[in-house]
N, C-alpha and C positions, 0 to 999 in steps of 0.2 A: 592915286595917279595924278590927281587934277594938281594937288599940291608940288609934285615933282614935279610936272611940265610949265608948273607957273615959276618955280628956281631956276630950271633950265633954262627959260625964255626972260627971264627977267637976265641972267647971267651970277646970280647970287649961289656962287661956287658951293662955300661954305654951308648954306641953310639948305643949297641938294645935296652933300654929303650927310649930311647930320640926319635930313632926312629918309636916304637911304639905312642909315644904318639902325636908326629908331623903328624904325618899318619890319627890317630886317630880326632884330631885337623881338622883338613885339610878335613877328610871323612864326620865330624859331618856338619862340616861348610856348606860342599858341598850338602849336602842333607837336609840342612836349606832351605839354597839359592833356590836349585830347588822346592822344598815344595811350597816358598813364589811366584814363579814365575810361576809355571804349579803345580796350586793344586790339580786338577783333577789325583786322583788316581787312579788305578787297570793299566793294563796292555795294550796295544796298540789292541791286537786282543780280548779281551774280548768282546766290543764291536760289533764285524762281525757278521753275519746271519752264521748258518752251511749251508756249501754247499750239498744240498742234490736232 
């Protein structure tokens, strides 16, 4: 984030697209990867009993 807001504030168009889309890239890929790897969705405490 600090990267994008230093493009933005700088005005260097070109190096916050680039790094949008490297981000982007990188974000998809990683939440491929993990998808393919631990397919079991929802969230770690969904799962638990309530304590009551």
């Amino acid at each position: 984030m600090a990267a994008g807001a230093y493009f933005l504030l700088k005005g260097q168009w070109k190096n916050l697209a680039f790094f949008v889309l490297a981000f982007g890239t990188v974000f998809i890929a990683f939440q491929g990867i993990k998808y393919a790897l631990w397919s079991e969705g929802g969230l770690q405490f969904s799962n638990q009993e309530p304590a009551c």
